[in-house]
C-alpha positions in Angstrom: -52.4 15.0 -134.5 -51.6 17.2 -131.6 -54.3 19.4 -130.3 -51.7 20.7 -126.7 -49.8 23.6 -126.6 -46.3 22.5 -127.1 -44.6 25.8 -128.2 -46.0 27.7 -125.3 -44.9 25.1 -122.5 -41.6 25.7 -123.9 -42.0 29.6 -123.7 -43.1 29.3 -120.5 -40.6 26.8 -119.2 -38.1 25.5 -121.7 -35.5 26.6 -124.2 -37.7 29.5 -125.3 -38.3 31.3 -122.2 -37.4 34.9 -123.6 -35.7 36.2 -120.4 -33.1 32.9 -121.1 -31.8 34.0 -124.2 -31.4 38.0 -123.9 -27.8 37.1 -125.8 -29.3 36.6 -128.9 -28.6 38.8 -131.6 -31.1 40.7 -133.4 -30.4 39.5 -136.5 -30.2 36.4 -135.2 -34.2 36.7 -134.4 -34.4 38.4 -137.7 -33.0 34.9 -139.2 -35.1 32.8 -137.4 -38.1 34.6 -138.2 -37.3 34.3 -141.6 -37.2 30.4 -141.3 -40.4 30.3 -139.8 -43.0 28.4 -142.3 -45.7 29.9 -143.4 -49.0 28.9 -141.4 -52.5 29.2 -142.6 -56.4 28.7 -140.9 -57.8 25.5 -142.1 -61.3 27.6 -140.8 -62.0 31.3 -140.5 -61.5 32.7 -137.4 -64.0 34.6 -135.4 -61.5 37.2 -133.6 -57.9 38.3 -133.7 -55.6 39.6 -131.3 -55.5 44.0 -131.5 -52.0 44.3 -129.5 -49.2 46.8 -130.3 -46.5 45.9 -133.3 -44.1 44.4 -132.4 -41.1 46.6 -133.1 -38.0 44.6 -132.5 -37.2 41.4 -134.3 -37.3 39.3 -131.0 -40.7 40.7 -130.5 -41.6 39.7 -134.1 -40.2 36.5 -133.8 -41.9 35.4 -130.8 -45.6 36.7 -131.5 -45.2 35.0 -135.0 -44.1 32.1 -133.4 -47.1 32.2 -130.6 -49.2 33.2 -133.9 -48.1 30.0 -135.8 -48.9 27.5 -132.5 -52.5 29.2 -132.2 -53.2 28.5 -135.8 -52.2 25.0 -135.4 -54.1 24.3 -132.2 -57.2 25.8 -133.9 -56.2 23.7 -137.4 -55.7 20.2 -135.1 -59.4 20.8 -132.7 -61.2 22.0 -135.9 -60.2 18.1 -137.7 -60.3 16.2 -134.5 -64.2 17.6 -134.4 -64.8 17.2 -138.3 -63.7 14.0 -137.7 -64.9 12.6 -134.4 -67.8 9.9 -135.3 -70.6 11.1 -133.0 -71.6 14.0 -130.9 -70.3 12.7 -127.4 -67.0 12.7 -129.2 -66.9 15.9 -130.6 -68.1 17.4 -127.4 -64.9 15.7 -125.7 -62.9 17.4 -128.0 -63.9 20.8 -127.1 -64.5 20.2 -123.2 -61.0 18.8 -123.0 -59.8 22.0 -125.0 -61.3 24.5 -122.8 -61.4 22.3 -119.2 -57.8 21.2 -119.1 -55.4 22.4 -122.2 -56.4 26.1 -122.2 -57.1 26.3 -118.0 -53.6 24.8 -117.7 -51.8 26.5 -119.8 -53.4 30.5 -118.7 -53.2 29.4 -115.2 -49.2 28.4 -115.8 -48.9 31.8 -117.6 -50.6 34.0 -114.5 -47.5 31.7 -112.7 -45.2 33.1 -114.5 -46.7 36.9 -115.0 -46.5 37.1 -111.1 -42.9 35.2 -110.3 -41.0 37.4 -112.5 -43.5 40.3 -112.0 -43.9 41.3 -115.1 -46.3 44.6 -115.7 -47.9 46.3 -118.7 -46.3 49.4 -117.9 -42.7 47.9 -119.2 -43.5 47.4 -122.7 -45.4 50.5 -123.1 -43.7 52.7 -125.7 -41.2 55.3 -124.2 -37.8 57.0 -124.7 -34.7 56.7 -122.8 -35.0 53.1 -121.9 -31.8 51.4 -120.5 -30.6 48.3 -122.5 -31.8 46.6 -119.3 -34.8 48.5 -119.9 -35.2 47.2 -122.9 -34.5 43.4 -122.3 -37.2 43.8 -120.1 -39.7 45.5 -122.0 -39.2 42.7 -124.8 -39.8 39.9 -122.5 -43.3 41.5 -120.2 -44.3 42.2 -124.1 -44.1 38.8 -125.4 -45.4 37.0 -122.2 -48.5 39.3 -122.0 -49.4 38.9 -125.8 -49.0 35.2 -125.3 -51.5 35.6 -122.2 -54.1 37.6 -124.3 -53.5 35.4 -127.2 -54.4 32.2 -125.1 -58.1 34.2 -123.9 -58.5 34.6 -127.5 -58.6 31.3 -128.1 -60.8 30.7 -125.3 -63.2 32.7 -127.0 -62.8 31.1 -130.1 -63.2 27.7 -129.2 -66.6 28.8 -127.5 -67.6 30.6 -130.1 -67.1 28.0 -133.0 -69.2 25.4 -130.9 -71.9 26.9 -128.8 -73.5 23.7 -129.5 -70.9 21.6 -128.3 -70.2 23.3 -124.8 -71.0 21.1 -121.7 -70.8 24.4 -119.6 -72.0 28.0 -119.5 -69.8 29.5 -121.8 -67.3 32.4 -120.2 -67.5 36.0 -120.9 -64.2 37.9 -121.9 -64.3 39.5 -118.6 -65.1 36.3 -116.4 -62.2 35.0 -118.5 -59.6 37.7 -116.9 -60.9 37.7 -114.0 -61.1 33.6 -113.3 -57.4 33.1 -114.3 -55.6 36.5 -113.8 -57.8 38.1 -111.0 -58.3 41.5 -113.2 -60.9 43.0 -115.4 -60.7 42.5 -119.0 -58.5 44.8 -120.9 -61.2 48.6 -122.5 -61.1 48.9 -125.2 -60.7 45.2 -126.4 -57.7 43.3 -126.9 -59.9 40.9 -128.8 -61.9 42.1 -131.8 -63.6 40.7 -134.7 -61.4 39.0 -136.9 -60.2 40.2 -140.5 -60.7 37.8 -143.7 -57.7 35.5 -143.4 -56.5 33.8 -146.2 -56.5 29.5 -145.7 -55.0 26.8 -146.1 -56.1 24.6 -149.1 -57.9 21.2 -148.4 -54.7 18.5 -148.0 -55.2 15.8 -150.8 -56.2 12.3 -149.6 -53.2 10.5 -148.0 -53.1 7.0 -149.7 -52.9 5.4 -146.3 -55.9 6.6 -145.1 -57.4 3.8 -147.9 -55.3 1.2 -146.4 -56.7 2.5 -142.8 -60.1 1.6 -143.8 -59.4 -1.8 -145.4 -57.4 -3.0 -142.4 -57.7 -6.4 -141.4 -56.6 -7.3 -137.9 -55.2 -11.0 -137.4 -56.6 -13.2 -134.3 -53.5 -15.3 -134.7 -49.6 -14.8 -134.0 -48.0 -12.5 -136.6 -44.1 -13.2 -136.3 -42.1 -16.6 -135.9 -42.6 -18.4 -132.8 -39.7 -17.3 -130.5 -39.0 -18.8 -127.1 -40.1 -17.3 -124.0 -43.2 -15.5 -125.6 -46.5 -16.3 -124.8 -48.6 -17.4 -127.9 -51.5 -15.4 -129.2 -54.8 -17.8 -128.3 -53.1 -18.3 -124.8 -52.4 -14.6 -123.8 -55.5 -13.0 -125.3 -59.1 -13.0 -124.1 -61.3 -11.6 -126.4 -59.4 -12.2 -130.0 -62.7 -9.6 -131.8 -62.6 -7.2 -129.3 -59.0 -7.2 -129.1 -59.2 -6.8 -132.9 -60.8 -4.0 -132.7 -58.7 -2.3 -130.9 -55.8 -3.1 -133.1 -57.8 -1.7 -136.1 -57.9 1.4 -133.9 -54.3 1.5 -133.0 -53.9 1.2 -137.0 -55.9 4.1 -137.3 -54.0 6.1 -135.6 -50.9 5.5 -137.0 -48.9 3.9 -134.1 -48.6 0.5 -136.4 -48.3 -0.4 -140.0 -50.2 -2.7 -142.2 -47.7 -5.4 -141.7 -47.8 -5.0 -137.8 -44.6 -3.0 -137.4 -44.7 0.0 -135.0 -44.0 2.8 -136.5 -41.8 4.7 -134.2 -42.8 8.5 -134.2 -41.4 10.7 -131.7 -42.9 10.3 -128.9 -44.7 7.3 -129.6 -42.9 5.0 -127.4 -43.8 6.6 -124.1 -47.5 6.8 -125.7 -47.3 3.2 -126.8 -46.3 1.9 -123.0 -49.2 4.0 -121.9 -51.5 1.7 -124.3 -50.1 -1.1 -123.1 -51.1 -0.6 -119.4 -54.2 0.5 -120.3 -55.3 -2.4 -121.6 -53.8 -4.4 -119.0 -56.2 -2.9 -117.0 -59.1 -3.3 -119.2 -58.7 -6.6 -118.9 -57.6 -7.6 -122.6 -55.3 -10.7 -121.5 -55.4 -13.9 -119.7 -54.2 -13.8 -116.1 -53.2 -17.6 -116.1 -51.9 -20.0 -119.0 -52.7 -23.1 -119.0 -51.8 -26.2 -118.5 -50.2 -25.2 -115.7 -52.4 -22.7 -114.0 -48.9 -20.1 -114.3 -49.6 -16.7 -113.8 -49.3 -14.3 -116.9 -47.2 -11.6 -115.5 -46.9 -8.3 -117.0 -43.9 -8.5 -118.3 -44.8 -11.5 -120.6 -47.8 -9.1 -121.6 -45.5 -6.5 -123.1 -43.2 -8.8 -124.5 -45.9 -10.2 -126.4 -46.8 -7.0 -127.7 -43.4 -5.8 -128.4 -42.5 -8.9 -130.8 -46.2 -8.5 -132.3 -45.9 -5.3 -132.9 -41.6 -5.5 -133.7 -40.0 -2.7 -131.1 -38.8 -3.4 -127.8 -40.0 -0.6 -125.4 -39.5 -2.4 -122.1 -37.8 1.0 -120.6 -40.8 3.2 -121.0 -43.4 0.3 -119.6 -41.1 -0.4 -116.6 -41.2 3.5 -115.8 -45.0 4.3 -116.2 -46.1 1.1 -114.6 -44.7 3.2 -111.8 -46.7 6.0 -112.7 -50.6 5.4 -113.1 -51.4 9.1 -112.8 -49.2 9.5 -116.1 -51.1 6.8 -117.9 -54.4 8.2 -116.5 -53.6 11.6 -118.2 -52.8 10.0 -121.5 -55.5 8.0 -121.6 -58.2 10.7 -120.6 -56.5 12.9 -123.7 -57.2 10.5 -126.1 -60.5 9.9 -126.8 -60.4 6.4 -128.8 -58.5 5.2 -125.5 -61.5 6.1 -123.1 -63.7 4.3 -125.6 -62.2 1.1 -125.1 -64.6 -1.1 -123.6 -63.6 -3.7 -120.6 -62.4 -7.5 -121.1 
């Protein structure tokens, strides 16, 4: 479960910029849009965006698109709260949301408003517009309804947990004027939201039993296999390291039988996990007899045959980047939790 803002990094710097692909056909937006899958609230919203139609299809395309991301960042914070086990957790979900997700991602927008100095004035509705003109107009329009769609679901967010807020909460006009340096748009942008229609409740996935009935194993899993460290030798704490493979269960990176599961992404995310409890102390520094140092490398090899992949690539390249692990570990809530070795 994702609760970033993938789609809009990559309208704001990837393959979906809008001013990078001005040699798209219209019916070629007209195609996509068509493709798009239907999106639905899991909760009613509180407001909506009031912006002008979009009247070409790469207008349509692009604020269905930003619609569609919006929805599923709302859909993703809205379980990862209804789900969180106490309050502390539930407020992390929210003050991460509106203290680094949402700050980043208007203050990368404002980056990109004044670089390619784009003004309201462009998409305002006119005659005689040059097909220069026009290419324009399409691209200030869909970066400024992405910018007032991400204040809207600043607001949101602070109004669907006033209870949850470890701050003041922002006005609409502090909001403008903290990450754009203007005053908020009169009238409104934002207004109270319509009834939408939702999404049904998703049945009960069968492995969510299986999650709950999870048994971790303080013991080796696989064949012994030379030049891997054995389980009573490496690890320091066999409950508490249990626990933390009941979590890593739990959130889907392995299977019942120990087998990582290999998502996309995962393996980056899963080197990140590694270091991080390198650092919390979960393993031995010295085997013994001997008195040999346990190196880090015979950590994650030990892992990597527990846990049947092989990402020695990703470890080597973010045990050369701490800041990287920090940030994944300080989005992921279960990971902070971790207690020391």
């Amino acid at each position: 479960m994702s609760t970033e803002l993938d789609i809009y990094n990559r309208i704001l710097f990837l393959d979906l910029r809008p001013w990078m692909n001005s040699n798209i056909s219209e019916m070629k937006f007209k195609q996509d849009l068509n493709d798009l899958e239907k999106t639905y609230y899991q909760v009613q919203p509180s407001f909506e965006l009031s912006f002008l139609n979009p009247l070409s299809n790469k207008r349509k395309y692009y604020t269905a698109l930003i619609d569609h991301e919006a929805i599923r960042f709302l859909n993703n914070l809205h379980k990862a709260v209804e789900e969180a086990v106490n309050d502390n957790e539930r407020k992390y979900h929210v003050h991460w949301a509106l203290t680094r997700t949402l700050p980043q991602k208007l203050k990368e927008l404002a980056q990109v408003l004044n670089e390619r100095q784009y003004q309201e004035e462009q998409y305002q509705p006119k005659t005689g517009l040059s097909s220069q003109d026009k290419v324009l107009a399409d691209e200030s329009f869909i970066i400024h309804y992405l910018k007032h769609e991400l204040v809207r679901l600043y607001m949101e967010i602070q109004e669907a947990y006033p209870s949850l807020l470890k701050q003041d909460p922002l006005t609409e006009e502090e909001i403008y004027y903290t990450y754009f340096e203007q005053t908020a748009p009169q009238p409104s942008l934002i207004v109270e939201a319509t009834k939408k229609p939702l999404a049904k409740a998703a049945p009960i996935k069968p492995d969510s039993v299986e999650a709950s009935t999870f048994q971790p194993i303080s013991n080796d899993v696989r064949p012994e296999k030379k030049g891997i460290l054995p389980f009573s030798t490496i690890i320091k704490n066999p409950n508490r390291f249990g626990s933390f493979e009941s979590k890593l269960h739990e959130y889907g990176y392995i299977d019942a039988d120990y087998n990582f599961t290999n998502k996309h992404g995962a393996k980056n995310e899963l080197a990140c996990i590694y270091l991080h409890l390198i650092n919390k102390g979960y393993f031995n520094k010295r085997q013994f007899p001997g008195n040999k140092q346990i190196k880090d490398v015979a950590i994650r090899k030990f892992l990597d045959q527990r846990y049947s992949t092989d990402i020695d690539k990703q470890f080597r390249t973010y045990r050369n980047d701490p800041d990287a692990v920090a940030d994944y570990v300080d989005s992921q809530f279960w990971l902070t939790q971790l207690p020391n070795c």
